[in-house]
C-alpha atoms as one frame of an Amber mdcrd trajectory, in Angstrom:
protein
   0.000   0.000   0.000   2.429   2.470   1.417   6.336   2.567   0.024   9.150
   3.672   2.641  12.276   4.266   0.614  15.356   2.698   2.277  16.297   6.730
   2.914  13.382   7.205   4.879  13.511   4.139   7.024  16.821   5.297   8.141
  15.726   8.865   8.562  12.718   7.695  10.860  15.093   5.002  12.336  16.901
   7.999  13.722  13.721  10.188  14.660  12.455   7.542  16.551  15.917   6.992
  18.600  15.664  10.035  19.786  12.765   9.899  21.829  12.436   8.680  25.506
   9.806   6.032  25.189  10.419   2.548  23.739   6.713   2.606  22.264   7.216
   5.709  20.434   5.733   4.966  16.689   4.626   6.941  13.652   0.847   7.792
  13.039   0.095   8.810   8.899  -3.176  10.252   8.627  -4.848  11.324   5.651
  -6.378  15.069   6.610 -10.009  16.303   4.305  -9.660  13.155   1.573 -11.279
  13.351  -1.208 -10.912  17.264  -1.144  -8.659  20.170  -2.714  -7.568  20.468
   0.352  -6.216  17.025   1.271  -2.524  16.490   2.378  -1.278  13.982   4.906
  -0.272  14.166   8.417   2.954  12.394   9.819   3.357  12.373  14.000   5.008
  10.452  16.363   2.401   8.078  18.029   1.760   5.943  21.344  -0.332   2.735
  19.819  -3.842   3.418  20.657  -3.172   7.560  22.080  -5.871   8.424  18.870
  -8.606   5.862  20.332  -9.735   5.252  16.778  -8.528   1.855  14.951  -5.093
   1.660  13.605  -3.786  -0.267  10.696   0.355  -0.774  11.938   3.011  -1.782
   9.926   6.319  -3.020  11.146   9.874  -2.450   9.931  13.144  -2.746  11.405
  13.957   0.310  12.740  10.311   1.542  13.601   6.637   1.048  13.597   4.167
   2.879  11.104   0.665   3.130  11.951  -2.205   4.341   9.803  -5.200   5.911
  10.641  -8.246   3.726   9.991  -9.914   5.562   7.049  -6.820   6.604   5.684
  -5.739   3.079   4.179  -8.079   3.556   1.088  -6.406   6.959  -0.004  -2.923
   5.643   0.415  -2.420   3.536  -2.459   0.451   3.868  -4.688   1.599   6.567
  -1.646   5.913   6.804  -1.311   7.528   8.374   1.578  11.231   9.411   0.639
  13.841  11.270   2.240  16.808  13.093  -0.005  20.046  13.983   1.486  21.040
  17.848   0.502  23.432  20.082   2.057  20.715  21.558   4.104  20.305  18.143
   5.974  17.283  16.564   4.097  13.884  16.813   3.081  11.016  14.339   3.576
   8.614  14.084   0.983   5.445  12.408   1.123   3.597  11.662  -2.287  -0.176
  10.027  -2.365  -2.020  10.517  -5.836  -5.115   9.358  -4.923  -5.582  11.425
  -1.695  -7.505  14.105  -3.236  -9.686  12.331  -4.967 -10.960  13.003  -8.925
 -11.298  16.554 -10.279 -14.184  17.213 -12.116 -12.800  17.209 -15.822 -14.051
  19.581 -18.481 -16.906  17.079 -19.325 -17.942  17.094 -15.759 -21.719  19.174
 -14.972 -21.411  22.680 -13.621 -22.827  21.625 -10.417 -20.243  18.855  -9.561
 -17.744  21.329 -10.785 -18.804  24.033  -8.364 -19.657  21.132  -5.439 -16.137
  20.620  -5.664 -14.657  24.192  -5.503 -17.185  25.004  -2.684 -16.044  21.441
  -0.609 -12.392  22.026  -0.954 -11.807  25.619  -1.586 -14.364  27.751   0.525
 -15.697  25.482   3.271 -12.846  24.641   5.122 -12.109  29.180   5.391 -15.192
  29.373   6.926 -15.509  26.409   8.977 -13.342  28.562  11.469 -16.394  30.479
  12.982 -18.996  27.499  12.320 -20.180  28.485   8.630 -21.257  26.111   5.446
 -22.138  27.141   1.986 -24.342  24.392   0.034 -25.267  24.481  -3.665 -29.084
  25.833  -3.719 -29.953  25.822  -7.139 -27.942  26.554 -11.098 -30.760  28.693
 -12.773 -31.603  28.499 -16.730 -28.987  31.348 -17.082 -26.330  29.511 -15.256
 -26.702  31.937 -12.512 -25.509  30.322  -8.793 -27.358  30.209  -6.087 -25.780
  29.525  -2.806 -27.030  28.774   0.724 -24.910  29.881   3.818 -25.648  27.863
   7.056 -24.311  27.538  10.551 -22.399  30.515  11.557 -22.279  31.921   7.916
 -26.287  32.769   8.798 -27.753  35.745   8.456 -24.496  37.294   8.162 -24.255
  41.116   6.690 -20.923  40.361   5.824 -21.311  36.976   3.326 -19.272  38.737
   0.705 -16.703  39.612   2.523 -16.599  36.108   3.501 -16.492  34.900   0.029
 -13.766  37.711  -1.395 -12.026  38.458   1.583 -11.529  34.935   3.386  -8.651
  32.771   2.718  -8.424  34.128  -0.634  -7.829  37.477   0.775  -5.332  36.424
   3.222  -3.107  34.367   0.577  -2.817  37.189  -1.856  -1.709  39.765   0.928
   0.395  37.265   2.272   1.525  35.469  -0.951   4.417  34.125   1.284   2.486
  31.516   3.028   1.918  29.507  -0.062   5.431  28.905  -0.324   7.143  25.454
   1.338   8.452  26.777   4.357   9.321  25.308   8.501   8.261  25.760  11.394
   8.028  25.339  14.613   5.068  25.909  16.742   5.684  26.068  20.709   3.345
  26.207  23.423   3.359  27.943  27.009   1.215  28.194  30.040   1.044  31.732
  31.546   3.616  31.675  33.593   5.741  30.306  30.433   6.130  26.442  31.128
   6.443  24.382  28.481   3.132  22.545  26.874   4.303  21.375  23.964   6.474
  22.200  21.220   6.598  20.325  17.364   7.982  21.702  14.144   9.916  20.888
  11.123  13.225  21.369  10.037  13.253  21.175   6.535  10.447  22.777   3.965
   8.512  19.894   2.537   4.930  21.628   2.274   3.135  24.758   2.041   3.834
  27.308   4.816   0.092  27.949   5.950  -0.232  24.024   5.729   3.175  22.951
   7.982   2.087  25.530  10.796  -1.515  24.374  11.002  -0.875  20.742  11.381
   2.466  21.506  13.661   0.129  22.981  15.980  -2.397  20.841  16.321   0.959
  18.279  16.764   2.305  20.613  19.466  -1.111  20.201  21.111  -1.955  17.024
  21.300   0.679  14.672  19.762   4.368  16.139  21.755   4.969  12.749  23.224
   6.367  14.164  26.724   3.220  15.813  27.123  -0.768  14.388  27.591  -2.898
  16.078  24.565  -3.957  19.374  25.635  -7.239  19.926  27.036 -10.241  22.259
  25.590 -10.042  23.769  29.238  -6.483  24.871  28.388  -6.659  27.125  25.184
  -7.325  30.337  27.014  -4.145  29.513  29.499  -1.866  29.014  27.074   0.206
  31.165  24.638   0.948  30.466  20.610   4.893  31.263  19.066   4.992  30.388
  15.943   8.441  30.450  14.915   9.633  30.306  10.630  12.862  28.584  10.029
  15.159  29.965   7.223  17.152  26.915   4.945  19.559  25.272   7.440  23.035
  26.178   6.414  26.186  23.660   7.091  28.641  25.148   9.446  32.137  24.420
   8.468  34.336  23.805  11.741  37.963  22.773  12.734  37.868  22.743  16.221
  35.319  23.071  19.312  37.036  26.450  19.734  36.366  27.558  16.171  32.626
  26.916  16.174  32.373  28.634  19.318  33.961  31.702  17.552  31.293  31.392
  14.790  28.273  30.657  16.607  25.769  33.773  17.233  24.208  33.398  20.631
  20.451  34.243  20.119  20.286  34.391  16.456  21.387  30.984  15.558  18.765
  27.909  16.060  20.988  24.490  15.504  20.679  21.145  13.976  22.919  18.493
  15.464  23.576  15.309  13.761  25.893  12.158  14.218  25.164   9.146  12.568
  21.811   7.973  13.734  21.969  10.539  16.046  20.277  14.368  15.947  18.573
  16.760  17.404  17.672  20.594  17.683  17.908  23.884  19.251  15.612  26.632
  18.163  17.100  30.448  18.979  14.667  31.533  21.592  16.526  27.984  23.400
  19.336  30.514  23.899  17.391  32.616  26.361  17.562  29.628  28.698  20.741
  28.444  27.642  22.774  31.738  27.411  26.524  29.888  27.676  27.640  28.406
  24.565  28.796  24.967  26.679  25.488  24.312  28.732  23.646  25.076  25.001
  25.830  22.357  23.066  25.766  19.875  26.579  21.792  20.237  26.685  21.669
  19.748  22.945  23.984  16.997  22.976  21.995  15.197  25.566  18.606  16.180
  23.425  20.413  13.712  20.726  21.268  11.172  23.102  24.419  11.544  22.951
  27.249  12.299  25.846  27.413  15.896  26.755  30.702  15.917  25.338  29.842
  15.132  22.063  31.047  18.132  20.260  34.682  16.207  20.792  33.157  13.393
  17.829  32.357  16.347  15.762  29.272  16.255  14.768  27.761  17.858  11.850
  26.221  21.265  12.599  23.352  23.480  10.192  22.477  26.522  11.328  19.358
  28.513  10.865  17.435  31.913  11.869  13.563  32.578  12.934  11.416  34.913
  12.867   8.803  34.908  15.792   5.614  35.506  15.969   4.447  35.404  19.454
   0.929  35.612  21.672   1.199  38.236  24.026
């Protein structure tokens, strides 16, 4: 059903080293199948956390589980992994996941049920709204219904013109691939979860929507957050630049080219890796408790900077919940 290319194995091989609990798995869900909007969803898992049915696969290094549902839209899916100078990038491709497109011979209402199911309902499914198909008249004039919170709403074509649309052209940005990380913290600024990626593999809007709802109920060294939460806790969403290799000759030589608060890092040794983002720094202000705590993060010695390891550097820019 599902290929894993040898790279990837090894790639989540090492992911799944890294974590504390011997358990640990992968979860691959398919997200609105069958839509425009489909994509899929890739977080670590604890076998039976989602309380739904699981399909689980076994390989050598790790454990795969599917989503029950999601089986049927995975076929002919690959999952690869491809080694750049950056580090890597994981791509996942499923063909069938968002179903068929209307072609050209398609009706016009099929054509517009599937523009209004994958383009417009999921903007205003935010703040409880629907639009349905009422009625095509002889003209080929549309006729739509708005429902749940979209009713009786002054504002219904603003909704339409200035939803998701709006945002994506004044922020043309977000529909580029881009990283990032999404961290979570209680009032008094305790950690509550904190998820991201590394490497762009999707589209911008897309990686911090589903990194969230990963920081929130999927961060393995947390339980899933609770509805009672969401008004205690704050929101930094945090979008990486390209990880950059940093050539070094000695422990003394990266320390000279290290920047203390600007630089989030990406340690990696064999099977081994792990990362810092920049706002870590704040915590970690020395450069030798930083590397020790990041070293340890990778489950490695403290001292592991003495084997050398291979270090990418990177930048964010914050955007944070007061």
């Amino acid at each position: 059903m599902i290929e894993i290319t040898e790279s990837a194995q090894e790639y989540f091989g090492r992911l799944i080293a890294q974590q504390e609990m011997d358990d640990i798995g992968l979860l691959l869900t398919v997200l609105k199948p069958g839509t425009a909007l489909a994509s899929c969803d890739l977080q670590f898992h604890v076998p039976g956390q989602s309380g739904g049915k699981e399909l689980e696969f076994n390989y050598d290094q790790f454990n795969l589980y599917v989503s029950a549902g999601s089986e049927e839209w995975l076929e002919k899916a690959k999952i690869d992994f491809e080694t750049t100078d950056a580090g890597g990038q994981l791509s996942i491709k499923a063909p069938g996941i968002k179903g068929k497109k209307p072609d050209e011979m398609a009706d016009l209402a099929e054509k517009i049920a599937w523009v209004l199911e994958g383009e417009i309902n999921p903007g205003l499914a935010g703040h409880g709204g629907m639009v349905s198909l009422e009625q095509i008249t002889p003209d080929n004039e549309v006729v739509l219904r708005f429902g749940g919170g979209c009713h009786g709403c002054g504002m219904v074509n603003e909704t339409l013109q200035g939803g998701i649309e709006k945002t994506l052209k004044e922020y043309p940005w977000l529909e580029d691939e881009g990283a990032a990380f999404i961290t979570l913290t209680t009032k008094d600024d305790q950690l509550r979860g904190c998820i991201g990626s590394t490497v762009a593999h999707r589209k911008l809007y897309e990686d911090v929507i589903l990194n969230a709802k990963s920081a929130a109920l999927n961060d393995p060294r947390f339980i899933a957050l609770k509805k009672e939460e969401y008004d205690k806790i704050k929101v930094e969403v945090s979008i990486l630049t390209e990880p950059k290799v940093l050539v070094y000759s000695s422990v003394v030589d990266l320390k000279s080219k290290i920047q203390p608060g600007k630089d989030g890092v990406i340690l990696k040794h064999g099977r081994y890796m792990a990362t810092f983002l920049p706002q870590v720094w704040e915590q970690l202000p020395s450069f030798e408790f930083f590397f020790s705590s990041l070293c340890k993060k990778a489950g490695m010695r403290e001292e592991c900077l003495a084997d050398k390891p291979e270090i990418l550097v990177y930048q964010a820019k914050k955007y944070k919940e007061e």
